[in-house]
C-alpha positions as CSV (number, residue, x, y, z in Angstrom):
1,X,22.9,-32.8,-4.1
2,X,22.6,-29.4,-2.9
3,X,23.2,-27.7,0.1
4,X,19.9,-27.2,2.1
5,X,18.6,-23.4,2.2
6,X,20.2,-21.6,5.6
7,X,17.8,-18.8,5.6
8,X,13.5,-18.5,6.0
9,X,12.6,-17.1,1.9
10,X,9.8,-16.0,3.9
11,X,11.4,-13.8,5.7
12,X,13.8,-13.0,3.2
13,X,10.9,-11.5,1.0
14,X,9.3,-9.6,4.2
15,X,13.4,-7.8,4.4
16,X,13.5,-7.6,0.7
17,X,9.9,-5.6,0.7
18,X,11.4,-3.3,3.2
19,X,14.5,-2.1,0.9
20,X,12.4,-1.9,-2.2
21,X,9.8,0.4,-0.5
22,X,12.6,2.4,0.9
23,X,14.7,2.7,-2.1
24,X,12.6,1.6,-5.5
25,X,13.2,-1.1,-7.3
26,X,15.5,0.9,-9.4
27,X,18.0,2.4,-6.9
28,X,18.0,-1.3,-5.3
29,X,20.9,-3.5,-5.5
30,X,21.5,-7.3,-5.5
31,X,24.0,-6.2,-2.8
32,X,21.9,-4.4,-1.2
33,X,19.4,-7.3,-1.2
34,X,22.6,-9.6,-0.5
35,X,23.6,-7.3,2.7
36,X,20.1,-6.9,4.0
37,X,18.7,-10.3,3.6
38,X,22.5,-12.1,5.0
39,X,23.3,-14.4,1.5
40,X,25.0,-14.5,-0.9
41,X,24.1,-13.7,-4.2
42,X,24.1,-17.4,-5.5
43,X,21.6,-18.1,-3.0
44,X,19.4,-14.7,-4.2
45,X,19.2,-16.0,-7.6
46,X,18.8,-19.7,-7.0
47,X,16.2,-19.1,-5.0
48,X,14.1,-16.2,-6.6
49,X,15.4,-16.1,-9.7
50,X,16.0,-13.0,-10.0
51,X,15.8,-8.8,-8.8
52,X,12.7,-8.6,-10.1
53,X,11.1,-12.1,-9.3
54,X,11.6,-11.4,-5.5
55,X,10.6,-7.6,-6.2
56,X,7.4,-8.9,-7.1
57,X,6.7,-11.2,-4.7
58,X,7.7,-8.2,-2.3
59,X,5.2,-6.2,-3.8
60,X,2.8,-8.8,-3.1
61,X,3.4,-9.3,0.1
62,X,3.1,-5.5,0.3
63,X,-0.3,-5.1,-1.5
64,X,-1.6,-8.3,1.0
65,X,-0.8,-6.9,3.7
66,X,-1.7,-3.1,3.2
67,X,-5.3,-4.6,1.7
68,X,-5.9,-6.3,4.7
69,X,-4.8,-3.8,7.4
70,X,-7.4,-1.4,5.2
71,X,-10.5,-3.8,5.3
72,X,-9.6,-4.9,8.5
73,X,-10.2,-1.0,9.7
74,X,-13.1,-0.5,7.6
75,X,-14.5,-3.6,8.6
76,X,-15.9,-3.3,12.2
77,X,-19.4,-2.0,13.9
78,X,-19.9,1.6,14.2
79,X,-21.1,4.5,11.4
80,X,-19.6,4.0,7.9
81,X,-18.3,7.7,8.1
82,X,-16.4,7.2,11.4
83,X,-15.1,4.2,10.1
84,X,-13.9,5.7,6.6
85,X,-12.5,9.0,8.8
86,X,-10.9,6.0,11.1
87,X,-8.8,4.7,8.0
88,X,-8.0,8.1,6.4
89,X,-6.6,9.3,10.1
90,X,-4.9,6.0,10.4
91,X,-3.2,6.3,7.1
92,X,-1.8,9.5,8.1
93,X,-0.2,8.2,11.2
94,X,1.2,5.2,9.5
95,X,3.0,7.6,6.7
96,X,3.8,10.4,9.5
97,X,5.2,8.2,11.8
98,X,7.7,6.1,9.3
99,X,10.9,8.1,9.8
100,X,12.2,6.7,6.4
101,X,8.8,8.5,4.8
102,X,8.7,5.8,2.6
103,X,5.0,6.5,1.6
104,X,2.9,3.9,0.2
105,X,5.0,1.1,-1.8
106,X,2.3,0.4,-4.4
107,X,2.2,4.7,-5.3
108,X,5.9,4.4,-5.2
109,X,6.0,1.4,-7.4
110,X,3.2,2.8,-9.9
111,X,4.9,6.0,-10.3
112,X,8.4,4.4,-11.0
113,X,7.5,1.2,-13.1
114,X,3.8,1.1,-14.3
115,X,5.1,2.7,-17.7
116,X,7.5,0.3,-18.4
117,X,6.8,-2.9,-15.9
118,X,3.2,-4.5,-16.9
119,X,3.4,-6.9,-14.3
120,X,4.3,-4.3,-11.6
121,X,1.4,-2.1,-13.1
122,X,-0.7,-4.8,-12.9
123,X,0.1,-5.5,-9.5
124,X,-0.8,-2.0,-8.2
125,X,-3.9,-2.4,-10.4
126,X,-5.2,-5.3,-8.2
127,X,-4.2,-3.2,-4.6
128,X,-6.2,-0.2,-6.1
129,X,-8.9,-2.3,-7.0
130,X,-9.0,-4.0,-3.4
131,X,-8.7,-1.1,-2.0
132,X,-11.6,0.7,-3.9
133,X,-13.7,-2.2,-3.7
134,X,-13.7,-1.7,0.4
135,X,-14.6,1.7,0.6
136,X,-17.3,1.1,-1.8
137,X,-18.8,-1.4,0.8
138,X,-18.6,0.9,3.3
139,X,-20.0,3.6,1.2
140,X,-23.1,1.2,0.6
141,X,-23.4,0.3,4.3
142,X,-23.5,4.4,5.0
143,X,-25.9,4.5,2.2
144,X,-27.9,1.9,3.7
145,X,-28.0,3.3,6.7
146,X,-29.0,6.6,5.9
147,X,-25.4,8.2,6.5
148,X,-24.4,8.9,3.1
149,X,-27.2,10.3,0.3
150,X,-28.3,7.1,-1.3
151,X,-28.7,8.8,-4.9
152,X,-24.9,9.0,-4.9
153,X,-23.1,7.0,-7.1
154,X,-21.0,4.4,-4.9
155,X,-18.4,3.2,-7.3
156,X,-17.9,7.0,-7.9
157,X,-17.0,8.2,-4.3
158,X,-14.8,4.9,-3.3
159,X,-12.6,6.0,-6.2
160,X,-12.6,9.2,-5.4
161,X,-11.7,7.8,-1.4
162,X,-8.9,5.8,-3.6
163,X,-7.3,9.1,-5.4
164,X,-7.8,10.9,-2.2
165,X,-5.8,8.2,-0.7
166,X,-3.1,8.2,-3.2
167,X,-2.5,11.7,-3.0
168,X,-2.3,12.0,0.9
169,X,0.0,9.4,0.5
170,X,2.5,11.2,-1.6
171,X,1.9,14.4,0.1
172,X,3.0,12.6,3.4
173,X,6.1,12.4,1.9
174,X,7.1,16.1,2.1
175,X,4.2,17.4,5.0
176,X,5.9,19.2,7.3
177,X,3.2,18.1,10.0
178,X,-0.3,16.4,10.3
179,X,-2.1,19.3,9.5
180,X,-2.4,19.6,5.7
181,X,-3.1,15.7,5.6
182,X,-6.0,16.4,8.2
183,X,-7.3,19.2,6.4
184,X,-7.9,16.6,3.1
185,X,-9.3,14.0,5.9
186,X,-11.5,16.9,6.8
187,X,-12.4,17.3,3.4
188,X,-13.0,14.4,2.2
189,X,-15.9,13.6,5.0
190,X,-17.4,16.8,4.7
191,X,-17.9,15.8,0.7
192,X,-19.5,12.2,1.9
């Protein structure tokens, strides 16, 4: 019989998320996974199987997380516009303020392995699709309420919110400050 487990995988995966978003999957190590997560390699494997196995429950954990942070800011009472300008500001100060300026994981991860990881492309798929899906509801409910020109197409503008998103996100990698990503903030609601 086995030893029981002396660590939380739980937890492991939440530490596990953090390396691979600040180093790709790539550039990460099973010793680095072993050092930041405190076992030893047998216990990596036995338990996740293997690098990539935990990478993508990682990157689950990432994309559940993220998707619900976003709808949760979307998804309150006030105008549809100042709630999608409250989610585009906020996304700013979440990628400003990381010191690491790890970016977005799932932008990191589709840039790295969506060419040659389906599962990992397929994963990003599904956060871009969440995430599209809830600023087209809050397109609607602007549309609804007279906010945003009904005769726009809906599906059309949340994925251009969604590419918007994706590309303040890798410019907050390099922005020297806040004021190139509030100038695309700007003009994204002044194209709503």
């Amino acid at each position: 019989m086995g030893r029981p487990k002396q660590f939380d995988p739980d937890v492991a995966v939440e530490r596990a998320m953090g390396v691979f978003w600040r180093k790709g999957y790539a550039a990460t190590t099973p010793q680095d996974l072993v050092d930041e997560l405190g076992i030893g390699k047998g216990s990596l494997y036995n338990t996740f199987g293997s690098k990539h196995a935990l990478f993508e429950q990682a990157l689950t954990r990432y994309r559940d997380a993220q998707a619900a942070w976003l709808e949760a800011l979307l998804d309150h009472p006030g105008s549809a516009k100042d709630r999608l300008r409250g989610a585009l500001e906020a996304l700013v100060e979440l990628d400003l303020g990381d010191p690491d300026r790890r970016g977005c994981m799932a932008v990191n991860t589709a840039t790295e392995l969506a060419a040659s990881d389906a599962g990992s492309a397929d994963a990003v798929r599904k956060m871009f699709a969440r995430t599209e899906s809830a600023f087209r509801a809050t397109v609607e409910e602007g549309q609804r309420a007279g906010e945003i020109a009904g005769d726009r197409d809906a599906a059309a503008m949340a994925a251009w919110l969604l590419a918007t998103v994706i590309g303040m996100r890798v410019l907050a990698k390099t922005a020297e400050d806040a004021a190139q990503l509030r100038r695309v903030v700007d003009a994204a609601m002044a194209s709503l």
